[in-house]
N, C-alpha and C positions, 0 to 999 in steps of 0.2 A: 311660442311665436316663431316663425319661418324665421331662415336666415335672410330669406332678398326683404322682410318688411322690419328687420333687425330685431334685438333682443334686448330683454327690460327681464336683468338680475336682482334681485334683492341679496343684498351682503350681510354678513353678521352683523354688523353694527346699525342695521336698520335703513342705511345708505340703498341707493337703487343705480344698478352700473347697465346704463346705454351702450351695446354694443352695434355697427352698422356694420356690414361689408363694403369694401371701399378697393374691389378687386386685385390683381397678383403682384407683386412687386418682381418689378423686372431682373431682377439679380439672385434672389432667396428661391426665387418660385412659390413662396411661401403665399398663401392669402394675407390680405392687408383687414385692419380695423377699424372704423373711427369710436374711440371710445371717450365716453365723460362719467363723471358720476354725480349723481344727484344728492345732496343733503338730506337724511330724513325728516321728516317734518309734514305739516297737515296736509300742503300743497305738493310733497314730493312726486305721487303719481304724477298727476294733470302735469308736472314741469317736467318730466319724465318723456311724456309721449312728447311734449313741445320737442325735447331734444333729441327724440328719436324721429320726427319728422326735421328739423335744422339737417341732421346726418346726412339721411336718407338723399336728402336736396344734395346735399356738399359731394355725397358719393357717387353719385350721380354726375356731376361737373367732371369728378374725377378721372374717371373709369373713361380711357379714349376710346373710341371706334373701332371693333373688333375687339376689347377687352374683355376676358371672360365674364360671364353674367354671378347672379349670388348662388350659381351651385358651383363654381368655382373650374367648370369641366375648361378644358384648352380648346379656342378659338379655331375652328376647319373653316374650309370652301377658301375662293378667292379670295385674295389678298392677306390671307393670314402666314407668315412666315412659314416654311417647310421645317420637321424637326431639321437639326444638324445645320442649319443658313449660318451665314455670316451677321445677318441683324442675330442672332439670339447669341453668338460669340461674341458680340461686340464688348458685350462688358464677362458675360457670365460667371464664374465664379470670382473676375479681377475685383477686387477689395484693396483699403486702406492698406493694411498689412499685407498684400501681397506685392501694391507697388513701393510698399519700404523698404523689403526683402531686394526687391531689382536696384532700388536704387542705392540701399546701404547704408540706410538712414532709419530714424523709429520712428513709428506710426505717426506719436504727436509731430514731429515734422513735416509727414506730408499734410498731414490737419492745416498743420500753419500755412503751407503753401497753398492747401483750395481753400483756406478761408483766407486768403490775403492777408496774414498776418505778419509783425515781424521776428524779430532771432532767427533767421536763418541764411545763411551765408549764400552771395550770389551764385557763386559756382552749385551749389546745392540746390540752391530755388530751379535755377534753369533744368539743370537735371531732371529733378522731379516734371517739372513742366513738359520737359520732351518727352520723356516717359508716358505722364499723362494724354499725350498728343498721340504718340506713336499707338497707344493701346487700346485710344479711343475708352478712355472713361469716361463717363456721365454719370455724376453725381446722382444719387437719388433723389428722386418728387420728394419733397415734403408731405408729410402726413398728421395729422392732428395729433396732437400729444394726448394722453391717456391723464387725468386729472389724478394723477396719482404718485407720489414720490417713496421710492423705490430705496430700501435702506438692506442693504448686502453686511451680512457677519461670513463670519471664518468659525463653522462649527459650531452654531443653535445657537440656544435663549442661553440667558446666564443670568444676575443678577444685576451684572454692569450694563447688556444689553438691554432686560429690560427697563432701566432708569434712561439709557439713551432712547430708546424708543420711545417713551414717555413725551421727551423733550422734543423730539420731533413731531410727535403727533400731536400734540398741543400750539405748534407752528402752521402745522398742515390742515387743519380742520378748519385755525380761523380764515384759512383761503379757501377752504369748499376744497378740499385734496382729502384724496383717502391718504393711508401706507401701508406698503408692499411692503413680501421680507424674504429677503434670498439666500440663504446657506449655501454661501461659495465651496464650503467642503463638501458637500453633498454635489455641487454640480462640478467639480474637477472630478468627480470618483466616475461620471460620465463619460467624462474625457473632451467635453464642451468648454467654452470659456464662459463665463455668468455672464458677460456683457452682452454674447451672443445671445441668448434668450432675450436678455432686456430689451435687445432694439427690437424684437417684434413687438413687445408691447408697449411700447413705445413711451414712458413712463416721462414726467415734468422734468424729473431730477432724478440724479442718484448718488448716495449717501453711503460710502464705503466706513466701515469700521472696520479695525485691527487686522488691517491687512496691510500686507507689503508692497513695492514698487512696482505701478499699474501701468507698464509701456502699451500693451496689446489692447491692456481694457480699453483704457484712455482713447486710444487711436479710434476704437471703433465707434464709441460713445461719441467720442468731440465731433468724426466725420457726420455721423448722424444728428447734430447742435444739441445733443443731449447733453448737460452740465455734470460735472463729477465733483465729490467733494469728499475729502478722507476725514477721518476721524478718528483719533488716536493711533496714526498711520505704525507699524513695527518698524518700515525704516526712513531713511532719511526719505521726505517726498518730493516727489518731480516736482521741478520745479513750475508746470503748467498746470498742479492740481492743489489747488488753494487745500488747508488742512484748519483743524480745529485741534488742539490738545490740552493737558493740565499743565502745570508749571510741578513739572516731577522733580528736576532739580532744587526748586525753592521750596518745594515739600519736602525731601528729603533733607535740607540741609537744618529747616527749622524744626522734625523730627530728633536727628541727630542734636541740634541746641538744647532740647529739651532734655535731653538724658544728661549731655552733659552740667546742664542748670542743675542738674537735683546732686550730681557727684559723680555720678559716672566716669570710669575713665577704661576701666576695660569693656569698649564698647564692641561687641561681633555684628558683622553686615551677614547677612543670605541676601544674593541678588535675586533679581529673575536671567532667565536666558542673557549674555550679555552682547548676542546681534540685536537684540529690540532696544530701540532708541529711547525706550522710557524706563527698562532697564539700568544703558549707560548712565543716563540723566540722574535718577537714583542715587546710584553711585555716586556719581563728581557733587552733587550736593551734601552726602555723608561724610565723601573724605571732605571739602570745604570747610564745612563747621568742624570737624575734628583738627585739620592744619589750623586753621585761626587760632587754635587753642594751643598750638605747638607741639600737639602731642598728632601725629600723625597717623593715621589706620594702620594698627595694627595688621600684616598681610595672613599671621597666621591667624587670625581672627574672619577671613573672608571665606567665604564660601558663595559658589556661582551655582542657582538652580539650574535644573535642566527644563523647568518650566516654571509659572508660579505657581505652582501647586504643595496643598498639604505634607504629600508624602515627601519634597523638597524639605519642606521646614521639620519636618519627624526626623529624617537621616540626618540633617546637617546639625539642627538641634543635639542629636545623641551624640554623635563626634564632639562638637563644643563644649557639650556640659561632661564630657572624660576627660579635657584636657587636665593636665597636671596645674594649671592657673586658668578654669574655667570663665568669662566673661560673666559681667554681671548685671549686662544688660545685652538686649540680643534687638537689629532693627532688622524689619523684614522687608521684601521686596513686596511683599501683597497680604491682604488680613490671611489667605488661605494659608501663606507659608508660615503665617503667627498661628495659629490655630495646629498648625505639625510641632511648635515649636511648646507649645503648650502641651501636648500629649507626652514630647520627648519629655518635658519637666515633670511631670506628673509619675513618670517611668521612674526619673532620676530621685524621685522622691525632693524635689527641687518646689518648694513655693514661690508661685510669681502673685504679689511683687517682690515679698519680701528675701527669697535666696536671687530674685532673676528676673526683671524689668523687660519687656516686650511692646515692641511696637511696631502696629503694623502698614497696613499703606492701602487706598479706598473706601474704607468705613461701610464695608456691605451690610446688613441688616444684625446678620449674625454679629457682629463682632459689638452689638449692644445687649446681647443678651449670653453670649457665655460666659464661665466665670473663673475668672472678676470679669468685668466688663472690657473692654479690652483699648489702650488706646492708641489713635492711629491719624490715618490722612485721609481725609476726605474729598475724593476728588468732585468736580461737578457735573456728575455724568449727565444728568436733566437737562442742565444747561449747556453743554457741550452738543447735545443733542440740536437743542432749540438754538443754536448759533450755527452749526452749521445747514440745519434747516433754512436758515433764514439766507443765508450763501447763496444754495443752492436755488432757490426760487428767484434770488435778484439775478443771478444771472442767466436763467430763462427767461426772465425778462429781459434782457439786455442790457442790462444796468453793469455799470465798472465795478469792481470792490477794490477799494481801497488796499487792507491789509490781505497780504494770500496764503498770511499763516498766523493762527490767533493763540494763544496761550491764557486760559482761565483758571485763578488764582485758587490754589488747593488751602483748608483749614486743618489744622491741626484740632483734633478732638481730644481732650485727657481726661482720659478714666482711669479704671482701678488698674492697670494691668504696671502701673509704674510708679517707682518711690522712689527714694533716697536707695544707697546700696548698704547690704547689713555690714556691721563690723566684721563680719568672716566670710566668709565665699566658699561655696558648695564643696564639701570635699569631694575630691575626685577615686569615684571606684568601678574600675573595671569590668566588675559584672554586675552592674546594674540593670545591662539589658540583656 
């Protein structure tokens, strides 16, 4: 099908995605889209073309006089601006972030000031404002949102993402929404920002997971009234970007209660990285229930991953279990670093539970089928998903949220991977590895 009479996709999931041309956006030079997508189902063609003829109409309204037509070429003859004019500088490549850069302020601030919002200091507002005056910015037309909610990771699938995907797409379908998925490490290696892509496709929402503090994203997305919503953010988050996480501290702390309920008391921690916020939280719940007890974490018993990864809980594991008074239970930052820690024991010739009780943190799939079975914290990644799903659509719709940082209650799961501790404790010998 031509691009001027628009385009009818068929998606993998059987869905049918309407694309219109709805002419240049003054600022990107970029062509512009009206996109929806259609549910599949008996009727999806026929309601398909219905809303490729709706577009067609709306694109049409759009596209002012003199706007390029749908092959997209630049506008000649009278009355069409000369390259190099003053109307094509008026804004051209001035952006969110370039007037925050002038005025010294971060993106979400000037946000706040063209969306008339408040937190922000008179003397600051006015600035911005002359700024905005002196440099003749013009907000951009509004364009029809893409019926689709846009869910951004930091470096692919994984097991945790796909249970949050899950939870989102279960939110997204009952509104007639597809979801997107964007690998921010794949689009930094560009040298792009991932929001830049998003706003051309101009997506419902978007649903950041395990990434860190979003000033630039933020700015770009809110000037465009596109909603942001993080998801087990790594650091403390802005405070204009409502979040979603587990309750890692009170998992960890009722982790830690558990080993000590059975006897434990030479308890070792392996964190994760300790700039990620669900890392620290970890932590301060482990040492918690170990100070209650009076007996306080042991410091040579700590070890800090350099990520949450296996090979963490392998290295840190074998250091632990050579010490001259080895630990006799070992709490991880994540099941993958219980799973390093389990190989180190198997090395040391160390059975867990019975020389060496393990516990890990997420409850991925794996850790119900290696052996022993392994016990751990189960966060609610499905549901984390489907909560901040539901965020991010009420405030595309304009609705207030109440809470703008929600916390969902982690379970402790006990399997074989913990016991009581033996009467003797691993003797410790140096070349075991």
């Amino acid at each position: 099908m031509s691009r001027a009479r628009g385009e009818i996709e068929t998606l993998p999931s059987g869905s049918l995605r309407v694309r219109v041309y709805a002419g240049v956006d003054p600022v990107s030079k970029k062509r512009q889209y009206l996109v929806q997508t259609v549910p599949a189902g008996p009727r999806a063609i026929r309601e398909a073309e219905e809303v490729r003829a709706r577009l067609l109409r709306e694109a049409s309204q759009r596209r002012a006089p003199g706007d390029p037509g749908a092959d997209g070429e630049r506008a000649t003859g009278p009355g069409a601006p000369p390259a190099g004019s003053a109307g094509r500088r008026s804004r051209g490549t001035l952006t969110v972030a370039t007037i925050a850069r002038l005025a010294g302020v971060s993106p979400p601030t000037v946000s706040k000031v063209l969306n008339g919002r408040s937190g922000v200091a008179p003397d600051t507002r006015r600035r911005v404002e002359d700024l905005l005056r002196e440099r003749g910015y013009r907000r951009p037309e509004k364009v029809a949102r893409a019926a689709c909610v846009e869910v951004v990771f930091y470096g692919g699938m994984s097991h945790l993402t796909v249970e949050i995907m899950r939870g989102v797409k279960q939110v997204a379908v009952g509104h007639g929404l597809a979801v997107g998925f964007t690998d921010a490490l794949r689009e930094a290696s560009t040298g792009r920002s991932w929001a830049q892509d998003l706003l051309a496709r101009r997506p419902t929402g978007v649903i950041a997971v395990h990434t860190g503090a979003m000033p630039e994203q933020h700015g770009l997305l809110d000037a465009s009234a596109i909603p942001l919503v993080a998801v087990d953010p790594t650091s403390e988050p802005l405070q204009p970007v409502p979040s979603v996480a587990a309750a890692n501290r009170r998992g960890a702390f009722a982790a830690a209660q558990h080993l000590l309920d059975l006897g434990h008391r030479g308890i070792a921690v392996i964190t994760g990285p300790l700039e990620r916020v669900c890392a620290r939280a970890r932590l301060e719940g482990a040492r918690a229930a170990l100070a209650a007890t009076g007996m306080p974490l042991d410091e040579r018993l700590l070890r800090a991953g350099l990520w949450f990864s296996f090979e963490d809980g392998l290295s840190h594991g074998r250091e632990l279990l050579r010490l001259p008074d080895p630990p006799t239970a070992v709490l991880c930052g994540n099941d993958l670093q219980a799973f390093g820690v389990y190989e180190a024991a198997r090395q040391a010739g160390a059975r867990i539970p019975h020389d060496l009780s393990v516990v890990g943190f997420d409850d991925i799939s794996y850790a119900r089928w290696c052996g022993p079975p392994m016990t751990t914290v189960r966060q609610p990644f499905a549901e984390m998903g489907a909560t901040a799903a539901r965020m991010v659509l009420a405030l595309a719709a304009g609705e207030a949220i109440t809470q703008t940082h929600i916390e969902l209650a982690t379970a402790l799961v006990v399997r074989d991977s913990t016991a009581p501790p033996a009467a003797e404790t691993i003797p410790a010998t140096a070349d075991r590895f």
